[in-house]
N, C-alpha and C positions, 0 to 999 in steps of 0.2 A: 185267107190272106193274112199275114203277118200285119200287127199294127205297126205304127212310125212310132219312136218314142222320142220324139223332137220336143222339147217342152213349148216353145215358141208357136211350133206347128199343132199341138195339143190347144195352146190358147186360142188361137186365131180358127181354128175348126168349129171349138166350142162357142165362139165370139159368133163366126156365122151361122149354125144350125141354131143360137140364139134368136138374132136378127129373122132368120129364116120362119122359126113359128112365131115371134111376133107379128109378122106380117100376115102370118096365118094361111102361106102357101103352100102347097102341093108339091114334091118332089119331080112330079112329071109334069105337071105345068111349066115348072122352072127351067127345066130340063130344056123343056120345045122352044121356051119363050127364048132361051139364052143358047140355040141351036146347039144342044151338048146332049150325049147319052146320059140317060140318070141316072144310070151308074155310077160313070165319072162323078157324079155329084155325092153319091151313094157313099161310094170310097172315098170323098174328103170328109165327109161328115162321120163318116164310121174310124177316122184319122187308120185308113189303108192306104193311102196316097195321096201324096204332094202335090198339088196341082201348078201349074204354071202361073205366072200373074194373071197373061190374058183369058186363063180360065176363070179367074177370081175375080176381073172386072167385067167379064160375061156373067158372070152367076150375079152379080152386085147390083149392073146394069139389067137384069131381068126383072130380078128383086125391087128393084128400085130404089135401090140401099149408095150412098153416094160410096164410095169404094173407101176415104176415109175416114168413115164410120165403121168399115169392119176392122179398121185397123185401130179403130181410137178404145182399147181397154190396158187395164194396170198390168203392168208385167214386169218383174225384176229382170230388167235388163243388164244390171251391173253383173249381177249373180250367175246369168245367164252367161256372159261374156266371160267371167270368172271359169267358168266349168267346161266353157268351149275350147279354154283358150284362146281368144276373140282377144284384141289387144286394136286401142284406139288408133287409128291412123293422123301421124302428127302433119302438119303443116311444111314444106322443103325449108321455110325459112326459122322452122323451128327446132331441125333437129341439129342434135350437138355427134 
């Protein structure tokens, strides 16, 4: 399988296979506990595929990981948005 080369999805992979041996669990544990093949888990952690949210707060909520705690790490967002072309969304009463 081809990797993602998402840098955001790179960070957030890395953030939870983090979390994940901190906790010091099992891949197939996780897996049954958050009713998901571990696979599926296999290939977010291997950054092979994107998972949906509700896979991410299944994996979170198995883990026991509050869901924004895998999302609370540093990332250049500016940069990130820069290279996407990502542009802020203004307010109706702000735009000219």
């Amino acid at each position: 399988m081809r990797n993602v080369e998402d840098k955001y999805f790179i960070a957030l992979s890395n953030r939870l296979n983090f979390l994940i041996k901190e906790k010091g669990l099992e891949i197939s544990d996780l897996a049954a506990s958050a009713n998901l093949d571990r696979k599926q888990i296999y290939r977010l952690i291997n950054k092979e595929n994107i998972p949906t949210l509700l896979t991410l707060i299944k994996i979170c909520l198995a883990a026991g990981i509050e869901p924004r705690t895998l999302f609370d790490f540093k990332f250049d967002m500016v940069g990130y948005m820069q290279e996407n072309s990502i542009f802020q969304a203004k307010p109706k009463h702000l735009k000219k």
